[in-house]
N, CA, C and O atoms as a DFTB+ gen file, in Angstrom:
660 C
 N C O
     1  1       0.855      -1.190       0.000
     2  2       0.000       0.000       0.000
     3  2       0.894       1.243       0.000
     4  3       1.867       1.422       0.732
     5  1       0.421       2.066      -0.922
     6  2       1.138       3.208      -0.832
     7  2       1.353       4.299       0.370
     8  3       0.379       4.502       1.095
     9  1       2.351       4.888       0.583
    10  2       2.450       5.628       1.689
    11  2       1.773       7.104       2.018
    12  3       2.428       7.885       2.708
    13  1       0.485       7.485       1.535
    14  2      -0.090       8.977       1.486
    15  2      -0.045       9.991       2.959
    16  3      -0.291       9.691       4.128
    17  1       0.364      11.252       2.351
    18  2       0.738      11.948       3.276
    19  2      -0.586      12.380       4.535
    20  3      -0.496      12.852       5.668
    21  1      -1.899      11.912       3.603
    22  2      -3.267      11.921       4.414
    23  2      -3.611      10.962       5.612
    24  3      -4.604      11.009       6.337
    25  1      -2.403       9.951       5.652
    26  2      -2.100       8.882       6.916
    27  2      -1.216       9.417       8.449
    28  3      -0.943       8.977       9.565
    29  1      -1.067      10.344       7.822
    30  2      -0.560      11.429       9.568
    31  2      -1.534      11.456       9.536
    32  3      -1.739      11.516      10.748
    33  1      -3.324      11.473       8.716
    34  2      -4.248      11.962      10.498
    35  2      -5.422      10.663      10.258
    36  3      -6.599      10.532      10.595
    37  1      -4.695      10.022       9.694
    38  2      -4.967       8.503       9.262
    39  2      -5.007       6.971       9.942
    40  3      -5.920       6.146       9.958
    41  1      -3.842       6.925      10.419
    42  2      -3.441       5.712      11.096
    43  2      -2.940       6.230      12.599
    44  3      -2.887       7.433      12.853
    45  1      -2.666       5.460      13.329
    46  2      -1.904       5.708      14.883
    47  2      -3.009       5.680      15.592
    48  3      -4.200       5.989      15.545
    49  1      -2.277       5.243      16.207
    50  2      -2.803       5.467      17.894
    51  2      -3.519       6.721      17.958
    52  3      -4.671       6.939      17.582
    53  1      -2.335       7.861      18.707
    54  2      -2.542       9.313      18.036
    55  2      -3.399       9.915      17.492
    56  3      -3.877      10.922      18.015
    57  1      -3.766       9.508      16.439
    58  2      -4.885       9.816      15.899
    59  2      -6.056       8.848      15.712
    60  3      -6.371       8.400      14.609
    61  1      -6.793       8.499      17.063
    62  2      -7.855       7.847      16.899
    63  2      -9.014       9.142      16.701
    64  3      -9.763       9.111      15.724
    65  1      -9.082      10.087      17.539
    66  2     -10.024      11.509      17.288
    67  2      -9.326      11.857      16.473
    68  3      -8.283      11.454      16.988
    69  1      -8.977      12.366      15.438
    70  2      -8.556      12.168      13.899
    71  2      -9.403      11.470      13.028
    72  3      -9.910      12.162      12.145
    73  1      -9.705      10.207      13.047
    74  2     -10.502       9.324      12.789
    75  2     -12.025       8.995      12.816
    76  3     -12.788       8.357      12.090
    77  1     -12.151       9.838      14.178
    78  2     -13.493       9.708      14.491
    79  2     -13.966      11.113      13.795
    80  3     -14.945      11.157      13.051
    81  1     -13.359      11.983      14.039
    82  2     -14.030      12.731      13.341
    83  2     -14.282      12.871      11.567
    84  3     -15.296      13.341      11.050
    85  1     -13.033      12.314      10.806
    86  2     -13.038      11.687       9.867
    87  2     -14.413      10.630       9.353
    88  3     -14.910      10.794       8.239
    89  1     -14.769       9.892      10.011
    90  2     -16.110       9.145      10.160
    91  2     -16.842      10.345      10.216
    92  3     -17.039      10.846       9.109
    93  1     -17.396      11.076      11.374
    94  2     -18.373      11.735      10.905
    95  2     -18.770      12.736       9.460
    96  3     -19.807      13.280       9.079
    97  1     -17.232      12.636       8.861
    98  2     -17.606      13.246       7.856
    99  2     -18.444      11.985       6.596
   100  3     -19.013      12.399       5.586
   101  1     -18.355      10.634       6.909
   102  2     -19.090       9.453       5.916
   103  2     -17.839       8.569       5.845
   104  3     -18.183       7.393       5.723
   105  1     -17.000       8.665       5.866
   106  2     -15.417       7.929       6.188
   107  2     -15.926       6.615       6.903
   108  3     -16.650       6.397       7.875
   109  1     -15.267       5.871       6.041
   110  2     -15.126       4.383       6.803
   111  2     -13.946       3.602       7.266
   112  3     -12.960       4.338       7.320
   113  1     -13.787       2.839       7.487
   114  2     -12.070       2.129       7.842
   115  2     -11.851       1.792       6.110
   116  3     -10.867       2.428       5.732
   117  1     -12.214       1.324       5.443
   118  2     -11.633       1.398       4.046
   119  2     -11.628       2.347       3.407
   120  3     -11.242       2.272       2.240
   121  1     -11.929       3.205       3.791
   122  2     -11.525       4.525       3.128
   123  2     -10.533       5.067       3.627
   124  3     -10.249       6.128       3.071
   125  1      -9.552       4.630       4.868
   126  2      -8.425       5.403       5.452
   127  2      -7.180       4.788       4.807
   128  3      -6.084       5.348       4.815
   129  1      -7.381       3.810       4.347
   130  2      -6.232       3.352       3.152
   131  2      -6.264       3.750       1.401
   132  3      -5.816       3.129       0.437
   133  1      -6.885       4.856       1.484
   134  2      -6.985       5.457       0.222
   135  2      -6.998       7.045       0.351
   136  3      -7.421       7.782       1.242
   137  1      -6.280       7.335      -1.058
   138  2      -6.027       8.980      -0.998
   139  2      -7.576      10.031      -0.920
   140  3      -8.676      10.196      -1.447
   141  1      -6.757      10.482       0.047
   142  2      -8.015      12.044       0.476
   143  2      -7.541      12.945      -0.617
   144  3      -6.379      13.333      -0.746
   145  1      -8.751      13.300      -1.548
   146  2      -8.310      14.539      -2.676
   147  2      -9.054      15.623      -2.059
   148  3     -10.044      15.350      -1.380
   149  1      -8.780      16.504      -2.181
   150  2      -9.720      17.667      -1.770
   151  2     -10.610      18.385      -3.247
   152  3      -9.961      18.223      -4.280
   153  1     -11.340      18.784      -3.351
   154  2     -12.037      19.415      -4.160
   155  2     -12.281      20.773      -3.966
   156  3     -13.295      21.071      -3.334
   157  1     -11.510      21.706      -4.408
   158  2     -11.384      22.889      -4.094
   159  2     -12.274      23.896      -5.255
   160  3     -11.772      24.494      -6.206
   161  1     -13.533      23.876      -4.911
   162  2     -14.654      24.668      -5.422
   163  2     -14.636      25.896      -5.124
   164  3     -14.374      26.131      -3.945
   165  1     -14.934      27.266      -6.175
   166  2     -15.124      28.623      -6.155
   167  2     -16.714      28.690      -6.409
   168  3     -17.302      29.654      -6.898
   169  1     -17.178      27.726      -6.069
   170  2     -19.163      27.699      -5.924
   171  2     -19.049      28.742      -5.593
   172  3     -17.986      29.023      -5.041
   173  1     -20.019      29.748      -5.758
   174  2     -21.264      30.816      -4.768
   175  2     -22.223      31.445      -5.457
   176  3     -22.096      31.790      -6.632
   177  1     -23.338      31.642      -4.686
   178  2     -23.717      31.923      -5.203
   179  2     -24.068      33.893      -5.255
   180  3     -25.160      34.385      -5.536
   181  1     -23.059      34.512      -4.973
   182  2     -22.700      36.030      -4.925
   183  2     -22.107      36.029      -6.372
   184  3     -22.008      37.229      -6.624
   185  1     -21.641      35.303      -7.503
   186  2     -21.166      35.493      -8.202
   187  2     -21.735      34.807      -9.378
   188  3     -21.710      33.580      -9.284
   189  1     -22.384      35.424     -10.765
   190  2     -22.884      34.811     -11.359
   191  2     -22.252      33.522     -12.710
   192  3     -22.781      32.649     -13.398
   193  1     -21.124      33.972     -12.559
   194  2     -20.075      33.351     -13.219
   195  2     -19.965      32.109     -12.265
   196  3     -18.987      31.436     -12.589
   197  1     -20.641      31.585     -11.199
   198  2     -19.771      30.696     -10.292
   199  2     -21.059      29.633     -10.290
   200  3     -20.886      28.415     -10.240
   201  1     -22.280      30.217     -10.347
   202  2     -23.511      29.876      -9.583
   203  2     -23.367      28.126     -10.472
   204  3     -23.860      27.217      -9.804
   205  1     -22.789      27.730     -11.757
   206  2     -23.010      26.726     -12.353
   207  2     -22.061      25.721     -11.668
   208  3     -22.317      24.540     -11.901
   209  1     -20.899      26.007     -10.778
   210  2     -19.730      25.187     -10.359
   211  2     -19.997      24.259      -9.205
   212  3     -19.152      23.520      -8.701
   213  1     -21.546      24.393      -8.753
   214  2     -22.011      23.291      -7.874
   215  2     -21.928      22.321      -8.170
   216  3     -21.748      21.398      -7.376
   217  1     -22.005      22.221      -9.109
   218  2     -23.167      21.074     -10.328
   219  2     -21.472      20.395     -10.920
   220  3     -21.553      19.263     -11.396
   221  1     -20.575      20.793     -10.905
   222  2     -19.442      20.459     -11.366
   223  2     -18.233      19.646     -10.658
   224  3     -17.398      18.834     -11.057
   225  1     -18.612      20.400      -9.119
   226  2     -17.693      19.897      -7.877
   227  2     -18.685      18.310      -7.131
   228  3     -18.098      17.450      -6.475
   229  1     -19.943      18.266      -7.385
   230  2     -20.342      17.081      -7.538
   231  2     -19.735      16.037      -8.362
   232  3     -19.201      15.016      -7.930
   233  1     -19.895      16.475      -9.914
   234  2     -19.084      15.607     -10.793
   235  2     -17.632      15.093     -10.298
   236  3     -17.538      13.884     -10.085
   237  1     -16.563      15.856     -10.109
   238  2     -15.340      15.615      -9.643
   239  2     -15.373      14.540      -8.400
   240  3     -14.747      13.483      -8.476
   241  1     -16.025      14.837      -7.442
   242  2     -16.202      14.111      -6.154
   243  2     -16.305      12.872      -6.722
   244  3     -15.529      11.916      -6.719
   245  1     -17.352      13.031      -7.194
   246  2     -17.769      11.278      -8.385
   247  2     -17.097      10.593      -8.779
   248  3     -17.127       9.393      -8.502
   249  1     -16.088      11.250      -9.724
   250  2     -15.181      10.589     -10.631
   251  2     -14.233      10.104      -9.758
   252  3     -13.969       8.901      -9.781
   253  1     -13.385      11.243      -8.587
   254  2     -12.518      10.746      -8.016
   255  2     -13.123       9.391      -6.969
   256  3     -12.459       8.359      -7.066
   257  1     -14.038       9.362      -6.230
   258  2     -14.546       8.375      -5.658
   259  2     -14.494       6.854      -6.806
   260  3     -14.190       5.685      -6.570
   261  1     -14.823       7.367      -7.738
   262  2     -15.095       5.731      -9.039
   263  2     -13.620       5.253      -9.333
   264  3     -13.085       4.192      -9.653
   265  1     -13.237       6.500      -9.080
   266  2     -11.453       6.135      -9.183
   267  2     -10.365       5.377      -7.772
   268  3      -9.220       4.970      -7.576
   269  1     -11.410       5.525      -7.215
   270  2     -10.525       4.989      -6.102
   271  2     -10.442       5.429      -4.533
   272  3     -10.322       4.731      -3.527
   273  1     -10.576       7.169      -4.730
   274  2     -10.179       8.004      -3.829
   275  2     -11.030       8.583      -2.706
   276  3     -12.256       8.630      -2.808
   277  1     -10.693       8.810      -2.155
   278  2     -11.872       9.590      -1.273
   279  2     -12.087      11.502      -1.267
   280  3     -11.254      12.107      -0.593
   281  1     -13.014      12.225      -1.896
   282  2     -12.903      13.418      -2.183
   283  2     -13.557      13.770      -1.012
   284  3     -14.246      13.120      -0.225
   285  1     -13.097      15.277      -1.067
   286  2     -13.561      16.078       0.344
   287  2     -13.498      17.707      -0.233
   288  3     -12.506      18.431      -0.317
   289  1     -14.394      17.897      -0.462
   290  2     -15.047      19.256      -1.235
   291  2     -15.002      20.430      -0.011
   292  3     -15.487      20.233       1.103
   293  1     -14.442      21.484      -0.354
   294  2     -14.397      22.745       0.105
   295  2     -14.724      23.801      -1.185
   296  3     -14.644      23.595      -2.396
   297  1     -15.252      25.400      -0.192
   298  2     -15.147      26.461      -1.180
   299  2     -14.116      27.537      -0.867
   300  3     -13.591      27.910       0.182
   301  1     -14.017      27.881      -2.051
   302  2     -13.265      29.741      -1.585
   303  2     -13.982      30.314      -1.366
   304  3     -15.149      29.927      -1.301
   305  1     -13.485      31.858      -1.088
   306  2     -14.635      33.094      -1.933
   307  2     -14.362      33.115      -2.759
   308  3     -13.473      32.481      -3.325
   309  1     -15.199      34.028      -3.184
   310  2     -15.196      35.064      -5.174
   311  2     -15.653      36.076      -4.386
   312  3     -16.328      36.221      -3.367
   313  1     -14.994      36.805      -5.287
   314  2     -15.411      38.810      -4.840
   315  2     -15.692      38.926      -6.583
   316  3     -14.888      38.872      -7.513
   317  1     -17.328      39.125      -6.567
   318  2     -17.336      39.660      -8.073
   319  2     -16.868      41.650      -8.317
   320  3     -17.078      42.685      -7.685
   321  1     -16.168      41.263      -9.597
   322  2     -15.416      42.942      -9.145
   323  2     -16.396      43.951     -10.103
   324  3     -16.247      45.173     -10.139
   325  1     -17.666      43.029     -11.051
   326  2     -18.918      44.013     -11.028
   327  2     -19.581      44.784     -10.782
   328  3     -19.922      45.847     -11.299
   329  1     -20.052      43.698      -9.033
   330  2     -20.405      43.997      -8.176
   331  2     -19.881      44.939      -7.121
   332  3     -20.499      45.855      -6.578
   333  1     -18.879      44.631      -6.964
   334  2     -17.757      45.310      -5.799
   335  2     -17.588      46.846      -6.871
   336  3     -17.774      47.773      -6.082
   337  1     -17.439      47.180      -7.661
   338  2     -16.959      48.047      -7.922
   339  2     -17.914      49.288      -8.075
   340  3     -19.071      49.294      -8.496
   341  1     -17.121      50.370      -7.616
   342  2     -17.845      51.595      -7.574
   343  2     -17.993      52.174      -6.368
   344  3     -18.418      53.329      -6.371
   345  1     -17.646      51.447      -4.904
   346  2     -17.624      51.628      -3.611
   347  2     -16.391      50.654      -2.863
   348  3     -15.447      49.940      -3.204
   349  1     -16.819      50.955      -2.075
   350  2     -15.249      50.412      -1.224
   351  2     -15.543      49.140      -1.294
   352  3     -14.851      48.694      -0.379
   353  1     -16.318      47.891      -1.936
   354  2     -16.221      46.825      -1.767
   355  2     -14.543      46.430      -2.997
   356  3     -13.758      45.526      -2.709
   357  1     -14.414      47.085      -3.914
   358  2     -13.573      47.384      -4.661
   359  2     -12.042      46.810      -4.647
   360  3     -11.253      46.248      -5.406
   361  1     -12.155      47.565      -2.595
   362  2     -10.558      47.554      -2.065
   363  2     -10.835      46.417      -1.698
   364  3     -10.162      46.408      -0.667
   365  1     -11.474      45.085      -1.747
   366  2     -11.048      43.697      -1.538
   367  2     -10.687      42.863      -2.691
   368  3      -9.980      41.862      -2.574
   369  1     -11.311      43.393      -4.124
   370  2     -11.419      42.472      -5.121
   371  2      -9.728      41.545      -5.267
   372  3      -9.638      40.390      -5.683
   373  1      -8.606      42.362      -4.836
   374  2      -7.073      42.138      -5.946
   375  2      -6.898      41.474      -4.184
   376  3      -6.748      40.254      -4.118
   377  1      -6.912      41.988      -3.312
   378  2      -6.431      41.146      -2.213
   379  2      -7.094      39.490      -1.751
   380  3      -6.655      38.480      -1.200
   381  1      -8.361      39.937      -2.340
   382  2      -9.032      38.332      -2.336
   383  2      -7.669      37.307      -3.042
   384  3      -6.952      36.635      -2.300
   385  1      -7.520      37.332      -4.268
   386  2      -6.242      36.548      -4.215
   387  2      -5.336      35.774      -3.564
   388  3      -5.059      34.615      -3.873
   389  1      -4.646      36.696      -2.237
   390  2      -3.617      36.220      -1.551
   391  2      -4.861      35.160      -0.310
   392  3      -4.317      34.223       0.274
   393  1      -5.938      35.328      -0.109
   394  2      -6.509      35.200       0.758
   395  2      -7.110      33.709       0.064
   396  3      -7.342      32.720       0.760
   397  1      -7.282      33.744      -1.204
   398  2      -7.491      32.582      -1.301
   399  2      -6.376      31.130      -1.740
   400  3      -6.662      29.938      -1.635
   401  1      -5.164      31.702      -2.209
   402  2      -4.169      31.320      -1.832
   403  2      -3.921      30.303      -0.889
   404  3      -3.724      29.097      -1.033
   405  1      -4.002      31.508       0.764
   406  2      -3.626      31.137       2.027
   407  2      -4.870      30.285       2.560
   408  3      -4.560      29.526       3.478
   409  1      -6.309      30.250       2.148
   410  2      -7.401      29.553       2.717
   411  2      -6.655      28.324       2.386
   412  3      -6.202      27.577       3.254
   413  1      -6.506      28.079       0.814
   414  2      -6.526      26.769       0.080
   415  2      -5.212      25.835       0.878
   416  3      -5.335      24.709       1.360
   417  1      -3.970      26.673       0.841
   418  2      -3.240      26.368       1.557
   419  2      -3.406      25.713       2.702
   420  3      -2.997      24.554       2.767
   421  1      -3.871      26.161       3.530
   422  2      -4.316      25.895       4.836
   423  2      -5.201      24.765       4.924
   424  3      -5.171      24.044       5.921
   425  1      -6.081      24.520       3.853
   426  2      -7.019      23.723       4.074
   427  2      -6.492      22.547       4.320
   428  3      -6.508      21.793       5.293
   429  1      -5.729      22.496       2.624
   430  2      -4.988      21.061       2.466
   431  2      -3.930      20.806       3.361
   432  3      -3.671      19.626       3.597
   433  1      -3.135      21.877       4.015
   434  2      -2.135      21.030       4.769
   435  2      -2.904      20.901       5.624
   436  3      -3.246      19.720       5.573
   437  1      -3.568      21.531       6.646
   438  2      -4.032      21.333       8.123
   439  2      -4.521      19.730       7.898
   440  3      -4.310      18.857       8.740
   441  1      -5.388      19.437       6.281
   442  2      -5.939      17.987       6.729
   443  2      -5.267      17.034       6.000
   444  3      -5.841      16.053       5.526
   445  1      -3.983      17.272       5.866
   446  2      -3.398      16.364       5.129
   447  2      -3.891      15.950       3.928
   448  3      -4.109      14.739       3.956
   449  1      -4.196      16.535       2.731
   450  2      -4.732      15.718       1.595
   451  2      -3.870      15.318       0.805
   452  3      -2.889      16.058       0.747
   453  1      -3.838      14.247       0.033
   454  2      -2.933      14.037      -0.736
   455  2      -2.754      14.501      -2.385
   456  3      -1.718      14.438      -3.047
   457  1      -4.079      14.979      -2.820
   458  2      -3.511      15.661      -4.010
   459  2      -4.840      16.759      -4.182
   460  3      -5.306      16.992      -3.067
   461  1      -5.487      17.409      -5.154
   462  2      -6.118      18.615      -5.192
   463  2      -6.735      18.713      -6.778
   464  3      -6.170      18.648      -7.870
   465  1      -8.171      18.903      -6.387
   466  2      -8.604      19.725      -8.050
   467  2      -9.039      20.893      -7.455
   468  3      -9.443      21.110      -6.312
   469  1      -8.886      21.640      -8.457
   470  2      -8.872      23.163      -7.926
   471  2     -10.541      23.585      -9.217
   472  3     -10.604      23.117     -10.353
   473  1     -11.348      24.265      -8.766
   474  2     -12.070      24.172      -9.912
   475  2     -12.662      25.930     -10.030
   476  3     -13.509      26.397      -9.269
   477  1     -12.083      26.590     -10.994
   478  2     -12.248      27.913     -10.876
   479  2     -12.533      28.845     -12.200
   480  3     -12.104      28.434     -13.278
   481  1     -13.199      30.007     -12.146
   482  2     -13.860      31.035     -13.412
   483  2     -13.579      32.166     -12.886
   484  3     -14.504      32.927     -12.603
   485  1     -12.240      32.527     -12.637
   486  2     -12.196      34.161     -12.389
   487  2     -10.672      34.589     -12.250
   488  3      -9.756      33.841     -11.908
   489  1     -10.596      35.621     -12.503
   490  2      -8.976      36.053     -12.818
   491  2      -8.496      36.174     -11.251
   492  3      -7.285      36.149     -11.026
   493  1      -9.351      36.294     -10.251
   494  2      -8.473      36.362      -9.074
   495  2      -8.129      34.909      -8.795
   496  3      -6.995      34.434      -8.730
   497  1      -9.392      34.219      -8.626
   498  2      -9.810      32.902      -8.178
   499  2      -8.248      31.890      -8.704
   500  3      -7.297      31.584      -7.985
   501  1      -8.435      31.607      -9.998
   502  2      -7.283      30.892     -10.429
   503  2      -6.375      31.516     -10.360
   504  3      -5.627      30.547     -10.230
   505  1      -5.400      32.731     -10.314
   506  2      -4.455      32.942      -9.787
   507  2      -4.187      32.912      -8.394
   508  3      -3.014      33.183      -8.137
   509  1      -4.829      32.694      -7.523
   510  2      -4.996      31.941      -5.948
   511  2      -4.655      30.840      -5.878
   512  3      -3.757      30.293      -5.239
   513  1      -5.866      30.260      -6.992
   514  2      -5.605      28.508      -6.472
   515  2      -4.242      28.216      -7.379
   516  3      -3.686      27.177      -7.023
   517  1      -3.804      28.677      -8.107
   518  2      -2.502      28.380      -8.821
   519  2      -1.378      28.510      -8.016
   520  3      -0.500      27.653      -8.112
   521  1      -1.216      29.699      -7.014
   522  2      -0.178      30.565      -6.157
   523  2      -0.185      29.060      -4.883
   524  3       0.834      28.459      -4.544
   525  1      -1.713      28.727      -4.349
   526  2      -1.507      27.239      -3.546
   527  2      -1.150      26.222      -4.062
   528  3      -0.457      25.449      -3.402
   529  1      -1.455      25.959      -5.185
   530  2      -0.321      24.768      -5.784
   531  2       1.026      25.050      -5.502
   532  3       1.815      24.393      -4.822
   533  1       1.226      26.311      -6.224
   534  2       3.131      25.774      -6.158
   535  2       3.593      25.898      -5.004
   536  3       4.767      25.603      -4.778
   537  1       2.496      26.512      -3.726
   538  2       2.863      26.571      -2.265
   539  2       3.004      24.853      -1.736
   540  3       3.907      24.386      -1.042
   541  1       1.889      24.176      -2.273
   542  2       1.686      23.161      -1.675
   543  2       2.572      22.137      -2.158
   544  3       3.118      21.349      -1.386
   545  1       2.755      22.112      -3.547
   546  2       3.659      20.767      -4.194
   547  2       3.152      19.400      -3.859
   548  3       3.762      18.427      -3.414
   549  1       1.477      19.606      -4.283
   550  2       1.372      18.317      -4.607
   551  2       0.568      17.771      -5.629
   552  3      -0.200      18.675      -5.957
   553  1       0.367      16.868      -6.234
   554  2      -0.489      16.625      -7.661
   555  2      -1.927      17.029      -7.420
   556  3      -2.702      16.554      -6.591
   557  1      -2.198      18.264      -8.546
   558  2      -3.353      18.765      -8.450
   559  2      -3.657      18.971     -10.112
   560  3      -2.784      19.034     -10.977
   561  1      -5.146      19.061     -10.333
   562  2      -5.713      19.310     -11.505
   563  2      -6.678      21.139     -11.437
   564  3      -7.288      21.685     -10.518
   565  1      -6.442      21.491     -12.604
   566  2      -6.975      22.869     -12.419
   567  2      -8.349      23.347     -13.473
   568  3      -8.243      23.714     -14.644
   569  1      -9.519      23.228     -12.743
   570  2     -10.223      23.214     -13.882
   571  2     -11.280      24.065     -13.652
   572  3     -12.144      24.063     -12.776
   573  1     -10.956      25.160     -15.061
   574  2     -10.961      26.446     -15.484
   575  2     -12.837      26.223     -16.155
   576  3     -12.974      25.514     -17.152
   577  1     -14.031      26.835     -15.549
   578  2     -15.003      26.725     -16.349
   579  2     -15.758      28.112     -17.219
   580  3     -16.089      29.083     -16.539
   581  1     -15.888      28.122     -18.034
   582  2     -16.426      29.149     -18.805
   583  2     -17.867      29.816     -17.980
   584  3     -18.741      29.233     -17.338
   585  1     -17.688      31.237     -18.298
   586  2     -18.735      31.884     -17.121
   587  2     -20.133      31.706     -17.329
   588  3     -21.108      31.896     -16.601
   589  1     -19.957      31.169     -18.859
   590  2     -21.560      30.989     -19.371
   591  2     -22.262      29.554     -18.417
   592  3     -23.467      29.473     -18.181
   593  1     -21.259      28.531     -17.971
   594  2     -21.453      27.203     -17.993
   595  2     -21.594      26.666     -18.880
   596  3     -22.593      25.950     -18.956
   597  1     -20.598      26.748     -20.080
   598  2     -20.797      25.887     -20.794
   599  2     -19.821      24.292     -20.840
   600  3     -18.770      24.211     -20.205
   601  1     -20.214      23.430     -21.451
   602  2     -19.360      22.374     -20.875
   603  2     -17.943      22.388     -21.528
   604  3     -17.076      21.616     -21.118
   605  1     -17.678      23.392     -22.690
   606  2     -16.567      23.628     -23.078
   607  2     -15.449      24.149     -21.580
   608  3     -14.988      25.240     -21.245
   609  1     -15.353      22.768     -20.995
   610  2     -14.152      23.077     -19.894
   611  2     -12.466      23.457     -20.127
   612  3     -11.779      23.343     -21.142
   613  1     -12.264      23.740     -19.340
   614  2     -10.467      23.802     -19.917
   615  2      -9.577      23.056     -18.663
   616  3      -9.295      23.576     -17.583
   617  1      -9.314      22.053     -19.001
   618  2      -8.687      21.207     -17.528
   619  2      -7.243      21.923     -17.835
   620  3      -7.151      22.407     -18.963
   621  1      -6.191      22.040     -17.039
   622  2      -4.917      21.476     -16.779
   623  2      -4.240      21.055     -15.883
   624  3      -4.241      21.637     -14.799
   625  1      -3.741      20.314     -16.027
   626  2      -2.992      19.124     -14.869
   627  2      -1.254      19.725     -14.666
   628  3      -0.277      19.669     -15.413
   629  1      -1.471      20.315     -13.238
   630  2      -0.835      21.196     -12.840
   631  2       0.189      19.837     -11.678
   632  3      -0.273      18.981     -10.925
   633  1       1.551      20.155     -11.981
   634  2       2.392      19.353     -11.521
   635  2       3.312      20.378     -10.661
   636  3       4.316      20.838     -11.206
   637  1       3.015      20.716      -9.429
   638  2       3.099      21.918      -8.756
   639  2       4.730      22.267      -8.405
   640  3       5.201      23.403      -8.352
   641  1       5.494      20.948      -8.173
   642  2       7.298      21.103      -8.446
   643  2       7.401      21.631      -9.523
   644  3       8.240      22.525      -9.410
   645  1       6.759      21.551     -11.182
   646  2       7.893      22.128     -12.185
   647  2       6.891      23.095     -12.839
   648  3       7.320      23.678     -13.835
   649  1       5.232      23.456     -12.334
   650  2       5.109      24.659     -12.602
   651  2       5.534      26.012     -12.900
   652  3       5.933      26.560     -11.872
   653  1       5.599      26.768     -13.942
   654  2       6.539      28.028     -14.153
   655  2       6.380      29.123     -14.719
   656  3       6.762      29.236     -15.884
   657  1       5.786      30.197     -14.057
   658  2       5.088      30.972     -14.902
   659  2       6.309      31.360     -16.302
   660  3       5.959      32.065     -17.248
């Protein structure tokens, strides 16, 4: 069995409350010998470009589950800069960025996941979740959806060591 870095809150002693709470999320004992992906969704519905990415971060969960894995879906924000603009909501749009960055960051290390789809429609959004890849360095997929929802997706499979702008 392979060695995944999602087994620090996986196996041990140590981490039996690790575990249990793991279960309450639907987790079973065969699911702790398989990789935790995270699903890193820019859903909301404040943003109309986003409102279709529910419906998408389901799909992913799916696939990775048929594949083997165990997915665990989170969101960012979105600051629509439409909306925001014209009043001081404005002065958050360019800093949302670093903030989603540091969420994504945080997410995945605090729970140990072992690899990441990032699923995003906005010029801050994916330059965030891109900036946590090469923070994180670990196999993640990046998938870019058109604001219309259309199914014309744009995946890329982001290999976060030799990423380069």
């Amino acid at each position: 069995m392979p060695k995944y870095r999602s087994a620090t809150t996986t196996h041990g002693r140590n981490m039996a409350g690790a575990r249990a709470l793991w279960r309450a999320t639907g987790m079973t004992d065969a699911d702790f010998g398989k990789p935790i992906i995270a699903v890193v969704n820019s859903f909301t519905q404040f943003v109309p470009g986003h409102v279709h990415l529910r419906d998408l971060g389901k799909l992913v969960a799916e696939q990775i589950e048929a594949a083997g894995g165990v997915a665990k879906e989170f969101n960012t924000i979105a600051v629509d800069d439409g909306i925001a603009m014209g009043h001081g909501g404005m002065l958050y749009s360019l800093p949302s960025r670093e903030l989603i960055a540091d969420s994504v960051e945080y997410m995945v290390n605090a729970h140990c996941a072992d690899a990441m789809v990032c699923i995003s429609n906005c010029d801050k959004i994916t330059p965030g979740m891109l900036m946590a890849s090469l923070r994180l360095n670990i196999p993640g997929d990046l998938c870019v959806r058109r604001p219309d929802g259309s199914r014309e997706d744009q995946a890329v499979r982001l290999k976060s060591s030799s990423l380069t702008w």
